[in-house]
C-alpha positions as CSV (number, residue, x, y, z in Angstrom):
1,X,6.0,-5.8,-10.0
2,X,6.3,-3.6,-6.8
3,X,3.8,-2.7,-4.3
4,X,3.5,-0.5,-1.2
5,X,1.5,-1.3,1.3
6,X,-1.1,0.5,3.8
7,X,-2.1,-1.4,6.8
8,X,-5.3,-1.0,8.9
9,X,-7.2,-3.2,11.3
10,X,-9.1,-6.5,10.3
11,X,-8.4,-10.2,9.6
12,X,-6.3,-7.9,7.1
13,X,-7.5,-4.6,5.6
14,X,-5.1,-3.6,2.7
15,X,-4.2,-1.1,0.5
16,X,-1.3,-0.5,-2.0
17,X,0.0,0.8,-4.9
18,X,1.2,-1.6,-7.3
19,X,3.1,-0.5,-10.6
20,X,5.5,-2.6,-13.2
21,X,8.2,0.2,-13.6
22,X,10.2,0.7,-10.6
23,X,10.6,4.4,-11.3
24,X,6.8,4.8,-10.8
25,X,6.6,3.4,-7.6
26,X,9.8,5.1,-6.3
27,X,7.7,8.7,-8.2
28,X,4.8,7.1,-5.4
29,X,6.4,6.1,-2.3
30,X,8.3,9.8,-2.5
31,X,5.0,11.8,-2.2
32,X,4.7,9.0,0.9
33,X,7.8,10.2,2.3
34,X,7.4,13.7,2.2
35,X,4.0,13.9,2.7
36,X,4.2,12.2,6.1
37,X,6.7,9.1,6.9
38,X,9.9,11.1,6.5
39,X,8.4,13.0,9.8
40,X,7.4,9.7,11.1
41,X,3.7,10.4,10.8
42,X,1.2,7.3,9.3
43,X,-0.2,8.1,6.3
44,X,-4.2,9.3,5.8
45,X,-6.1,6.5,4.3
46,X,-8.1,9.2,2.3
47,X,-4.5,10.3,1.3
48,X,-3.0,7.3,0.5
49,X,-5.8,6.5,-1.3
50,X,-5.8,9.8,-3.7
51,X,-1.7,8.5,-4.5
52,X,-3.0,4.9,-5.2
53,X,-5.9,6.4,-7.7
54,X,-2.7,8.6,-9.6
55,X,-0.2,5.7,-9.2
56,X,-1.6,2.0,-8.9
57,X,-1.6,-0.1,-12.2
58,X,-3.9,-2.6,-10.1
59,X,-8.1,-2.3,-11.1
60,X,-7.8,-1.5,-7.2
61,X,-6.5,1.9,-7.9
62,X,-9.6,3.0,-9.1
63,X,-10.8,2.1,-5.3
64,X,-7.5,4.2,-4.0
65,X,-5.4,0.6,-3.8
66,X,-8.3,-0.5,-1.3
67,X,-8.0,-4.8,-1.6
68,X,-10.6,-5.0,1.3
69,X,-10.4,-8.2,3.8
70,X,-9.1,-11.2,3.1
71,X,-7.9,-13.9,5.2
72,X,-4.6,-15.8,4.8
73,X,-3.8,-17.5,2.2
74,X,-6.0,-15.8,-0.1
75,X,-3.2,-13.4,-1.5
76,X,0.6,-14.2,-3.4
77,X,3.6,-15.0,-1.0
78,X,5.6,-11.9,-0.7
79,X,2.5,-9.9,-0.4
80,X,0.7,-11.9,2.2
81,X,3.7,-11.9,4.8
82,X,3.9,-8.3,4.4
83,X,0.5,-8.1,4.8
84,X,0.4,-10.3,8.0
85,X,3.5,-9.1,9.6
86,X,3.1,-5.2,9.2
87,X,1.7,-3.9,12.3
88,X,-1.4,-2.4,12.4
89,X,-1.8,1.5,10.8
90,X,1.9,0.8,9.5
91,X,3.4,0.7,6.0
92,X,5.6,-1.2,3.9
93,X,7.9,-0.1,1.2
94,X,8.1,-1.2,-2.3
95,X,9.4,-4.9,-2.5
C-alpha cells in the first residue's frame, strides 16, 4: 500500500490518499505537485480533499482521505511516525 499524507493541527488531524498500485498514487501525488508543492505552496484542504475522493482506495476517500483525530498509538507504524513527525500544514509523500 502507499499513502500521502496531509497534516493540519490537533493531537493529529490527518488526511491521505491511500491506493494498492503504485502508479495510482504516483497519477495522485502529481496533481499534488503541480497543483501547488512544485511552487512550494501547501496544499488546500478542500483541494486535497477533491484528489483523495478521485484517488483514495481507503472508505476515507469518500470523506476526501479525512482520518479525523486520533491520538498515538491508535494508527499502523509507518503511518503514525509520519503522522507525528510532519510538521503542522505540511505533507508527506507516498511511502
Amino acid at each position: 500500500m502507499r499513502t500521502v499524507i496531509f497534516l493540519s493541527v490537533g493531537k493529529q488531524l490527518a488526511r491521505h490518499i491511500l491506493c494498492e498500485k503504485q502508479g495510482k498514487i504516483n497519477e495522485a501525488y502529481k496533481k499534488l505537485q503541480d497543483g501547488w508543492l512544485n511552487n512550494g505552496d501547501k496544499v488546500p484542504p478542500a483541494e486535497f480533499a477533491k484528489i483523495a475522493t478521485e484517488y483514495s482506495e481507503c472508505p476515507s476517500g469518500k470523506k476526501g482521505g479525512d482520518l479525523g483525530w486520533f491520538p498515538r498509538g491508535k494508527m499502523a507504524g509507518p503511518f503514525q511516525e509520519v503522522a507525528f513527525n510532519t510538521p503542522i500544514g505540511g505533507d508527506q509523500c507516498a511511502f
